[in-house]
Every structure is written in C-alpha cells, then in structure tokens.
N, C-alpha and C positions, 0 to 999 in steps of 0.2 A: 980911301981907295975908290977911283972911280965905280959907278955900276955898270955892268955888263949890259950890251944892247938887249937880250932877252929878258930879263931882271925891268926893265925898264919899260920894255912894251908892254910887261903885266901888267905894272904898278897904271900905266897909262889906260888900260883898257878896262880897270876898275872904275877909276876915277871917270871913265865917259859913261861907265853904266850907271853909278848913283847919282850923276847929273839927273843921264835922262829919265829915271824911273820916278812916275807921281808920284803926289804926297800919298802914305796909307790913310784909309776912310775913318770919320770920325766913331765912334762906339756908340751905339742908339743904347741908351737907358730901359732896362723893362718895368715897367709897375706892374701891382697888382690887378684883377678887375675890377669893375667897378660896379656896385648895386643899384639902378635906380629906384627899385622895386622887388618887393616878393611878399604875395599872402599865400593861404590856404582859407579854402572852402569847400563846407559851413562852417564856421567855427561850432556847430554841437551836431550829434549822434544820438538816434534812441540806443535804447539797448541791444539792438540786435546788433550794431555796427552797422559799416558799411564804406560808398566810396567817397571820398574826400578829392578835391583838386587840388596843383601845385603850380602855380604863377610865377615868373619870375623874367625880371626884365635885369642884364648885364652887359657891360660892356666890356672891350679890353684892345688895347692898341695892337696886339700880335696875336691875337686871336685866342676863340676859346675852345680849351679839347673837351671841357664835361660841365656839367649842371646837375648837382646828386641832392636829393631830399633826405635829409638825418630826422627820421621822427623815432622819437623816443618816450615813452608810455612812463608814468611814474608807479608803473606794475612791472618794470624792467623788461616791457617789450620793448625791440627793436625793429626799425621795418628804414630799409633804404629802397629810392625810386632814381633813376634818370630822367631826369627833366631834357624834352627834346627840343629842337631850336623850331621855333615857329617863325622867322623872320621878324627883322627890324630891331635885334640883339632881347627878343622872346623867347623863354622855355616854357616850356607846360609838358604837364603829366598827370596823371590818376593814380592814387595807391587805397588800399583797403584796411580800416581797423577791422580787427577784431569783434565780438560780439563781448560784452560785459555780462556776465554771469551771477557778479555782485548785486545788493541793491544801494551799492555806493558808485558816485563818478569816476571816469578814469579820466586822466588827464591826459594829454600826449602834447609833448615841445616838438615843436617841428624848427629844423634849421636849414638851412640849405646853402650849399658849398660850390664854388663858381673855381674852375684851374683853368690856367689858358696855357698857350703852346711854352710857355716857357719856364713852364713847372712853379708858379706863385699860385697861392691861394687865397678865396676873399670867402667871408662867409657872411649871413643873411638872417637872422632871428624873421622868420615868418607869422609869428604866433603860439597859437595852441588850438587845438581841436580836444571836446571834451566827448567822449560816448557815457550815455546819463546810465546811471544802477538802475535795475528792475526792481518793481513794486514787490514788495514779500507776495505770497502767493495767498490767499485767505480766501476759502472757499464760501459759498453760502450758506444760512442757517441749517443747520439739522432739525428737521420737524419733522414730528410722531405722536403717535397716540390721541388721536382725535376724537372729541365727545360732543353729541347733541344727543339730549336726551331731555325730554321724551321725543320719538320719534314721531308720532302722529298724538295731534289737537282737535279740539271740537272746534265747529265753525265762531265759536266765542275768541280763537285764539286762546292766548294761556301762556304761564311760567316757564322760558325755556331754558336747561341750562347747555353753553359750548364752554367748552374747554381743549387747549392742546400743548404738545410739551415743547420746545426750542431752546434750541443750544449756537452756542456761535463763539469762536475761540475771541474774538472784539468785542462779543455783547450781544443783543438784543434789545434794538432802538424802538421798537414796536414790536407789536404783535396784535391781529385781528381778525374777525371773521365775517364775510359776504355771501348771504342768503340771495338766490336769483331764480325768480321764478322761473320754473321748466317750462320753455313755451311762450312764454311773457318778457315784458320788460322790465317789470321791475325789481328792485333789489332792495334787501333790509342791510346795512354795515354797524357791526358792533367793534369795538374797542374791546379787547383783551386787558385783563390787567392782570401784574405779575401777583402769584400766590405762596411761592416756592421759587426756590433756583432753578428750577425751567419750567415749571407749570405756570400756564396763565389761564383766567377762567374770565368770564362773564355771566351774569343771569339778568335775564329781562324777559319780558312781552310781547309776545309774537302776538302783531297786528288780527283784528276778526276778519274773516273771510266773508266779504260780501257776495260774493259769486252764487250760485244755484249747484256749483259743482267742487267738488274737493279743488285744491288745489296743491300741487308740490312744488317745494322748493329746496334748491342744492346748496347744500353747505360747502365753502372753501376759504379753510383757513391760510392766514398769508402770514411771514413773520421777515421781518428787515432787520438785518447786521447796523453795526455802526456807520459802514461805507455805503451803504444803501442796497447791498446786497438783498433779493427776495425770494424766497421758499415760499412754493404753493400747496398745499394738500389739500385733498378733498375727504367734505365730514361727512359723507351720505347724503342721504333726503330729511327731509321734514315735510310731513302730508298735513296739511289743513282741512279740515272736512269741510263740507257745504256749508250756507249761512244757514243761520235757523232763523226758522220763521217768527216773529214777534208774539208772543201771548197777545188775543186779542186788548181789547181796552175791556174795562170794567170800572163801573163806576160805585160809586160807595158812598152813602149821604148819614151824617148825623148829627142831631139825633133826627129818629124817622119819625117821633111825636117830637110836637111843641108845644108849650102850654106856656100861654101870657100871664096868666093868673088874671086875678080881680083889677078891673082897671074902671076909673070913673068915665062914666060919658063926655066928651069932649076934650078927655086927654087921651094920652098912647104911652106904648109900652114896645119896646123893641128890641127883638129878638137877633141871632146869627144862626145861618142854615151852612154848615160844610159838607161840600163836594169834593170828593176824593178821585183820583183814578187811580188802581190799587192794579189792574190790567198792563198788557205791555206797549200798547199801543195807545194811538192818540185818541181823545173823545172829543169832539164838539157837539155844541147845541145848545139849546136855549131853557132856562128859567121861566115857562109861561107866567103870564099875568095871572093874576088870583082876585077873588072877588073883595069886592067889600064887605066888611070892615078892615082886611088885610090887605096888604103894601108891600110886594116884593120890587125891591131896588128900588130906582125915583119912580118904578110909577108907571113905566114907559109900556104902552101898548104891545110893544114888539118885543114883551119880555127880559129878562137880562142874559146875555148870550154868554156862552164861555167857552173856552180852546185849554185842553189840558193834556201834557204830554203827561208817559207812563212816570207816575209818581209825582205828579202835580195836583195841587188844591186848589180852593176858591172858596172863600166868605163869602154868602149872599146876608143884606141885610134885608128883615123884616121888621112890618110897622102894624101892631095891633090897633087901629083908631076908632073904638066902641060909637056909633051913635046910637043907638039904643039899648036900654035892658036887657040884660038877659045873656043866655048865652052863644057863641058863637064860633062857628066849625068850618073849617074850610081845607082843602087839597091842597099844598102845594106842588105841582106836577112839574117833573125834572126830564126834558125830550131831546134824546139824541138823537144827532143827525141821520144817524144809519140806520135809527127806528130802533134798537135793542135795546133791551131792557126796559119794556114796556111797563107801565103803574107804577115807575121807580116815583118819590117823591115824600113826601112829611105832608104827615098831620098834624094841621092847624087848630091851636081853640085858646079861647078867653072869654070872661066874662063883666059884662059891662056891667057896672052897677051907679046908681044915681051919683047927682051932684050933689056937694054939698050946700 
C-alpha cells in the first residue's frame, strides 16, 4: 500500500538530519600519573624527632587533584601529609615524626600517592626516614667517704694515706686523687687502686717542703665510669709545715791517734786518716801539710782538700819516712772552711830505728 504523504515527509526529514549531523568525537584514553621523582629528607632523626621534607615531581595528561604522603612508622604510627604543587608538575610539603623514647631506631616507610582528575592512581616508594633510640640514661659515679690522713706533716714531708669509695652501675674505669697547692701551682696526682668493691686507696710520700713557711694543699678526688663519665669530691687540706733547717756539718776523724810503729831509717810505713761528716750539712776544707818526717797526701803544699756532704767520708793517706833515730811526733790538723771545729786533727808518731 502506498505511504501517505505525511508518513513520508518524516521518514524524509530524518534521513536529511543524519546526513547532516557530524561524525561523534573520538574517546581520549585516561592513564594513570606518572612519577618522575619523589624523596624525603634526611633520611635519619636524633631522638627527639622532628621535621622531615616531601619532594615529589608527577605528571598526568588530565590533570592532577592531590599529592598525599603515606608514612608509616614500623611502631604502627601513622602520619599522612599533602604534598602542594610548587610548579613544573612539583609537590613539596613538611610533616613531623614523632620523638623515639626507646633506645632502639624506629623506622618509617614513606610512600606517596599521586590521583588526577579522573580518579586513577599511581603511587611512589619515597624511601625511609629513621629517628635513632636514645642512649640508656647512666648517671656519673657515686663518690664518698673521703680519707687523707694525716692531715698535717713536718717540713720533712712524710707517709700519706687517700682513700675514697665509688660506685657506678658500668664500673669504675679509674679512680684518683690531685693535691694543689692553695695559692700555688703546683700539684701532686696519685693513682687510686681498687681495694674492695668500691674502696680505692693509695699510700705514698708527700714531697718536703722547701719553703720557710707551711704550706697547704687541697685534696680532690676524681673517679671516671666506663663512658668517661667524672665525679669530683673534695678530701680536705693537707698542711706541710716549714722546711727545717739542716743540722749543721760536723766532722768526725778516726782514729785521732796514729802510731806508725818501729820503722828503719830510709824506709816508710803508711798509714789511712778517715774524715767523716756525721752533721747535716756540707763541710769543706783542707788537710794541712804536716811536717817531716810525715806525708799527708802527695805532698802537696796546699794540703789535701776535701768537700763532704751530710754522711760523706774521705781516706787521707799518710806516709811515716824516718830519716833519723829516734822518735817522732807530729799534728795532723784537719781546717774547715767556716773555721769550726778548731784543733780537730790526729796525732802523729813513729819511731825510726837504724838500718840494717
């Protein structure tokens, strides 16, 4: 049956409009973003914590709606950051660990997650940031009970003993104690050694005092942990009295007789004269010459001289050389420098008797 003219101007007015209507648009593809880059720094943290940076450089053909930092603590913190756009497809941010309270590390993964406008995701391993444990807490030695004793010495000096006690939860790597003159510079250091499980002691010699006036000195003991931790105490004074004055010299000869015995004319006999200084001080002086028929030393005019500190000796040698009969006496005279001990000397004698 034919179609009706109405019927037919539709069918016609369809057919001119899908002519003229363009082709529909191709469908554009979305991928995901894309990472060129992403750290964190510093990669490490003392124990206090602190702030960390977040870097990140991404791209994406439709754009990107966020930049999120995933750090995750192997203590099961969590901490998330926005990463903002710094231009030329840059993000950066700052976020803060925690303080570590342990004296072990904590670790934290950081990752970071890039979405753009059309809901895909791309994500980013940035690293690890570590915040380090704190050192156990160990305090310095425990020191007490300090000993010098005696407290005051004659100007001789003399046997002193220190002692002090120390404790320390690591040890006790030393221990010792520094004398320092009050006023002065200088200083005595003794070495401690252990005696007990925390007494240490020393005994020694406290230096004489040359001065005209006492002198004092302050004790303080010191004692060092294992870590080199040090505790100071102080041991008191220790007074040194004035020096004392030397006992003069004194001199001391024997024997103070000599006897050659019988000796023939034109031989000899020969003796030894000891000089002593039994005094605290020094003596010099001279052996005068002696007459003939005795011979002190070679001989020499000017005597035989001598220099003797306190507790020093001298052999002089003598020579009895008879040249005539009979018998024969003589001084020998012993002359200190400083004039004392005047007519100190031995008597001389032998007797000559013929030749045979």
């Amino acid at each position: 049956m034919p179609l009706r003219p109405p019927v037919l101007h539709c069918i016609l007015a369809v057919l001119a409009l899908l002519i003229a209507a363009p082709p529909a648009a191709a469908q554009v593809e979305n991928l995901p973003p894309r990472f060129l880059d992403g750290v964190v720094l510093p990669p490490s943290l003392e124990a206090d914590g602190g702030q960390i940076t977040l870097t990140a450089i991404v791209l994406d053909d439709m754009g990107i709606e966020s930049v999120t930092a995933e750090i995750v603590g192997e203590n099961g913190t969590y901490i998330y950051a926005d990463l903002a756009p710094t231009g030329g497809g840059a993000y950066s941010n700052v976020a803060f660990l925690p303080a570590n309270d342990t004296e072990y590390p904590i670790s934290y993964m950081v990752n970071i997650v890039a979405r753009d406008t059309g809901g895909l995701d791309a994500s980013w391993g940035a690293g690890s940031v570590v915040v380090q444990g704190r050192q156990p807490f160990n305090d310095p030695p425990f020191v007490t009970d300090p000993l010098v004793t005696p407290r005051e010495l004659p100007g001789t000096g003399g046997a002193v003993t220190a002692a002090v006690s120390a404790w320390d939860l690591g040890g006790i790597s030393s221990a010792y104690v520094t004398f320092r003159e009050v006023g002065g510079t200088e200083t005595v250091r003794m070495d401690l050694n252990q005696i007990g499980e925390t007494r240490f002691e020393t005994k020694f010699r406290f230096p004489e005092n040359t001065a005209s006036t006492a002198r004092t000195w302050s004790a303080t003991f010191t004692a060092l942990d294992d870590i080199g931790q040090e505790t100071h105490l102080s041991g008191g004074d220790l007074v040194i009295g004035p020096a004392v004055p030397a006992a003069p010299a004194k001199l001391r000869v024997s024997p103070d007789v000599r006897w050659f015995g019988a000796v023939r004319v034109g031989r000899g006999a020969e003796r030894t004269v000891t000089i002593r200084n039994v005094g605290g001080s020094r003596a010099t002086g001279v052996v005068a010459p002696v007459a003939a028929p005795f011979v002190a030393g070679t001989g020499s005019p000017a005597g035989v001289p001598f220099d003797l500190g306190a507790g020093e000796s001298v052999n002089v040698r003598v020579l009895f050389l008879p040249g005539s009969l009979g018998l024969a006496t003589r001084r020998l005279r012993i002359q200190r420098a400083d004039g004392q001990q005047a007519g100190l000397g031995v008597a001389l004698s032998g007797l000559g008797i013929p030749r045979r």
